[in-house]
C-alpha angles and dihedrals in degrees: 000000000000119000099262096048081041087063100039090053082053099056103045100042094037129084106236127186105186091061105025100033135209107357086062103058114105111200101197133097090213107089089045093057086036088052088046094058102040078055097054098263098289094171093065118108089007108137104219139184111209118207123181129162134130091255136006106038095107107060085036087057091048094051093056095045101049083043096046089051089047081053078068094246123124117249148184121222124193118184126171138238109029127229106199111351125024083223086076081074096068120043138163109206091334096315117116122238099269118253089246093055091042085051103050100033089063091040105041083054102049090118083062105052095045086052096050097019087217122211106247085251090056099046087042092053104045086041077056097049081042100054095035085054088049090051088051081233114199096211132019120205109208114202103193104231103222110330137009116233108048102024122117094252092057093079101106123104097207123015114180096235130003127195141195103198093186150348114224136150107268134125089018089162085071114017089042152263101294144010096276092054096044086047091060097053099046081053094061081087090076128100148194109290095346115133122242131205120213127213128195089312122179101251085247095057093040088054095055088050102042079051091052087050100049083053089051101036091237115159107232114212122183120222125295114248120224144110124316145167113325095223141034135060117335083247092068083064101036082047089045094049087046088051086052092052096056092042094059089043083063108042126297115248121185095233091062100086091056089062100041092051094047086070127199086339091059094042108048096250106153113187113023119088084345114177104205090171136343081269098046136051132167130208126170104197114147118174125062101262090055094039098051084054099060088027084070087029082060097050104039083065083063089210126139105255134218107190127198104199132182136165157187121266090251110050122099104246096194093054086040095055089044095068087060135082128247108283133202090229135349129215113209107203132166121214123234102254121095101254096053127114115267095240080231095060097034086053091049091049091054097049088071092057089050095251110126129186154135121305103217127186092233156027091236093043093052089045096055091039091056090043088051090047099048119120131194119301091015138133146217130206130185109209150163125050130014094257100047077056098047100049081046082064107035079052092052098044097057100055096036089141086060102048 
């Protein structure tokens, strides 16, 4: 099979949380051993750093990365979800695993995945500890998909550093109820005598984690203060300050505060506080921690807004809009996967906030309306779910020349 007929096959015979929702999400670390040892046991004598949190643990995972390659060491970086190519989700020091490993990985194992019928997390992520094994990677940055405890990336005994970046309300329906509960389960990364880095945590959640790791003897270290980007959300200093942290657990270099300081540009985050151009930025925050981040990041530019917006079936719009500033327009939009918003619907719900806009029949199509409409000084933002983000881009992108 060729890539494109590779993903396609993905997508339709695997279950798939991200696009599909809840119906999809395995909580179970079975089929991930199972998958390891069908594989050969790639995770085996794989040095990893393990970063969870509710926020916050992507961009976390993309600072030590970029600052670990510009160490000079060779390392593997896996992030969840996705926001053009399911390649973003596997890298060796910023490059993304190529079409033709992606393609015959997945072919050359299809005994294997009719035998254990995998999640698409769990293939993505054994086809990551396979090719990092292939590339002899010094280092591995593990990004936790939704939890902690039970999800597929928490099967190493002994990381060398382990982080939990933020506690927030998300996923309720499987953390927990609270922030207690949710707490509980993003601790589960942690293990016997590891050290763990803090970020900005609620003092309930930071209680349930200091007592886990009393009962592990795990160090627990907060964030590391220091200078970071001038602009952009506050997360972008409390995840920078969490990035330092790990980096000095595992050893100061002098090229680390470079990076640090060069913010999501200099990492290879894609997505989140993304300036496309000094009129458009792009942000896919999407519960109400992250978006009343970019929500104060937005209206300390003092700039009039046009905001293309789009979201996922089971998020509270109200509460959602009301982490935003006023706008000049909006442009309601859905993605083109099967959990996303109807725009109609979408429209309707933010009327009753008193946000009116145009309903528009797709992302592209809203991104390309706001930039038309755009007048002097403003300024458009791209907001709302991964994949409203990621078909922004994809639009962008391909007309680069335009733009």
């Amino acid at each position: 099979m060729e890539y494109d007929e590779v993903i396609d096959w993905l997508y339709q015979q695997l279950p798939m949380f991200q696009r599909t929702g809840p119906v999809r999400y395995r909580i179970d670390l079975a089929k991930t051993h199972a998958l390891c040892a069908a594989l050969g046991h790639p995770e085996r004598d794989l040095n990893v750093v393990h970063i969870a949190g509710t926020n916050g643990k992507g961009s976390v995972s993309h600072a030590v990365a970029a600052a670990l390659t510009a160490r000079g060491q060779s390392v593997g970086l896996y992030t969840s979800p996705h926001l053009t190519d399911p390649r973003e989700r596997i890298r060796v020091n910023g490059t993304l695993i190529s079409k033709q490993e992606f393609t015959g990985f997945v072919t050359e194992h299809q005994s294997i995945w009719e035998a254990h019928v995998p999640s698409f997390f769990e293939l993505m992520f054994v086809m990551a500890l396979s090719h990092f094994r292939s590339k002899a990677v010094d280092m591995v940055v593990l990004e936790t998909g939704m939890g902690g405890r039970l999800d597929s990336t928490n099967i190493f005994p002994a990381p060398l550093v382990t982080a939990i970046t933020s506690i927030g309300l998300d996923h309720q329906q499987f953390l927990g109820p609270d922030i207690r509960s949710i707490a509980g389960e993003k601790a589960g990364i942690l293990k016997e005598g590891i050290p763990c880095v803090l970020g900005v945590l609620p003092p309930e959640a930071r209680s349930v984690i200091l007592e886990r790791s009393l009962r592990f003897g795990a160090e627990v270290y907060d964030g590391m203060p220091g200078l970071g980007a001038e602009e952009g959300p506050e997360w972008l200093l409390r995840n920078t300050s969490v990035a330092r942290r790990i980096l000095d657990l595992l050893g100061p270099k002098d090229s680390d505060e470079a990076v640090l300081r060069g913010g999501p540009a200099a990492w290879g985050l894609r997505g989140r506080w993304h300036r496309w151009s000094s009129e458009i930025v792009l942000d896919c925050a999407h519960n109400v921690e992250g978006l009343t981040a970019t929500g104060k990041a937005l209206a300390a530019m003092n700039q009039p807004l046009r905001i293309v917006y789009g979201t996922v079936a089971d998020k509270d719009v109200p509460e959602a809009l009301g982490c935003l500033p006023p706008a000049v327009q909006h442009y309601w939009c859905a993605a083109d996967v099967p959990r996303a918003l109807a725009a109609e619907e979408l429209s309707h719900k933010a009327a009753g906030e008193g946000r009116s806009g145009l309903v528009c029949n797709s992302v592209k199509d809203a991104v390309h309306q706001a930039i038309q409409d755009r007048q002097k000084g403003e300024l458009v933002a791209v907001l709302g779910s991964v994949f409203t983000v990621g078909e922004a881009l994809s639009a962008l992108e391909s007309e680069r020349g335009q733009v």
